[in-house]
N, C-alpha and C positions, 0 to 999 in steps of 0.2 A: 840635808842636814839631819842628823844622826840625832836623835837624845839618847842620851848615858843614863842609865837604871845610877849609876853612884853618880852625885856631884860634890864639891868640896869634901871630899871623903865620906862623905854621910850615904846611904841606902835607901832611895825614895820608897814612900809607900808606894803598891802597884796601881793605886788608884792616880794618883800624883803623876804616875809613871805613864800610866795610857794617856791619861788626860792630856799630858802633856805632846805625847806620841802623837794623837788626834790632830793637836795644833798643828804641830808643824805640817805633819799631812797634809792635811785643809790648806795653810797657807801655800803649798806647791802648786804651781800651774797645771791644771787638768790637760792630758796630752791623748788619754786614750778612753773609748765608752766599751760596753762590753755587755752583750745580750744573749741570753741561753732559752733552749727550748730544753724543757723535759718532758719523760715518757713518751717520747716516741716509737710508733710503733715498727720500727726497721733496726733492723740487725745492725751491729758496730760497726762489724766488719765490712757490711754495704756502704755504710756512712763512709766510711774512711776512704773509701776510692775516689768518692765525689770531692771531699774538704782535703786532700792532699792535691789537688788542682790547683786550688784558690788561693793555699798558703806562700803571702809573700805578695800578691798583686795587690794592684791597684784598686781599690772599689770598683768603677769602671767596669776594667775587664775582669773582675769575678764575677760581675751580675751579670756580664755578656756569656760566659763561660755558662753559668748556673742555670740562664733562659732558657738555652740552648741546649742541653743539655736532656736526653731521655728519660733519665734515671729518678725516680723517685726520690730519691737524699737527695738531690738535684732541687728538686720543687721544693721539701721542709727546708733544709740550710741557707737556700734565695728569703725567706720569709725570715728568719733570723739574723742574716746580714742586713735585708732591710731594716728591721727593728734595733740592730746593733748602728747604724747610720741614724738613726731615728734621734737613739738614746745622744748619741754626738754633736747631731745638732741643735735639739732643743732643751736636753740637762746641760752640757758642758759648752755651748756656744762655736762649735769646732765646723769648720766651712768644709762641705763635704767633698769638696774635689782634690781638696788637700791627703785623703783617708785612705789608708792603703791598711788590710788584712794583717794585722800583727800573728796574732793567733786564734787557730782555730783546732778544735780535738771534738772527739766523739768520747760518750763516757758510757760505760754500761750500766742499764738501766736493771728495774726488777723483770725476771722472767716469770712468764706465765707457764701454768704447768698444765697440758691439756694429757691425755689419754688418750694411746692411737691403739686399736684394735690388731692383734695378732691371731696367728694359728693357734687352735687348741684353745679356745677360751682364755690365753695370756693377751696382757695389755705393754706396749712401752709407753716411757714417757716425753712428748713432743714438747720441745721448749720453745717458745713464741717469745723473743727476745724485746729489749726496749733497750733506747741509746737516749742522750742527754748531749745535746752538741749547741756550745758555747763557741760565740764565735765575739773575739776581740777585736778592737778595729783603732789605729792610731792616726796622728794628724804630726806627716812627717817634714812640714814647715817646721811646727811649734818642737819636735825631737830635734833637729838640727841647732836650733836656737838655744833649746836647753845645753846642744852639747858643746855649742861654740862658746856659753857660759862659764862651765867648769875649765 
């Protein structure tokens, strides 16, 4: 359910306008939770090998994948998906075996800027990267039901 910035012709105030937007928000069935870790200290591009695994499974098998798994983004993202399942079932009341990985992305974080030593008394500059990986999680009973709704 949509609200319209004009109703009966008239231009709501923007305050009138959110407030309203708010409601109806609020009153929609919660379907998905969504927990992010920032500054971490691992390159994106690391990140992104691990979290294109998990995108699309089932809670389940992405925690088995992510256990299992060698890689350092492996260990932070498990910790995130946890706390993303966390947020599911004790903010939004959402039964966890129903939750499958809607979305997950790696964001670039600030880089550190260190000095590395060259020939001749010249220095470059070494960038020590950071990611921000949000990981989304939905309850794909309660999407079905919404869509058999509409």
């Amino acid at each position: 359910m949509a609200v319209s910035r004009v109703q009966d012709g008239k231009r709501l105030k923007r305050s009138v306008y959110h407030r309203l937007r708010k409601e109806a928000e609020a009153a929609q069935p919660k379907i998905e939770a969504k927990a992010t870790a920032k500054y971490l200290r691992i390159s994106p591009k690391k990140a992104r090998s691990v979290i294109n695994a998990i995108r699309g499974k089932n809670v389940d098998e992405a925690l088995q994948i992510l256990m299992f798994s060698p890689k350092k983004a492996a260990r932070l993202t498990y910790k995130v998906l946890v706390s993303a399942i966390a947020n599911a079932e004790n903010n939004f009341g959402l039964n966890a075996d129903d939750l499958y990985v809607a979305e997950v992305y790696v964001n670039d974080g600030p880089r550190m800027k260190r000095l590395w030593p060259r020939g001749r008394g010249r220095a470059d500059i070494l960038l020590k990267r950071m990611s921000h990986i949000t990981v989304v999680v939905r309850d794909r009973q309660k999407e079905k039901e919404l869509k058999s709704q509409k």
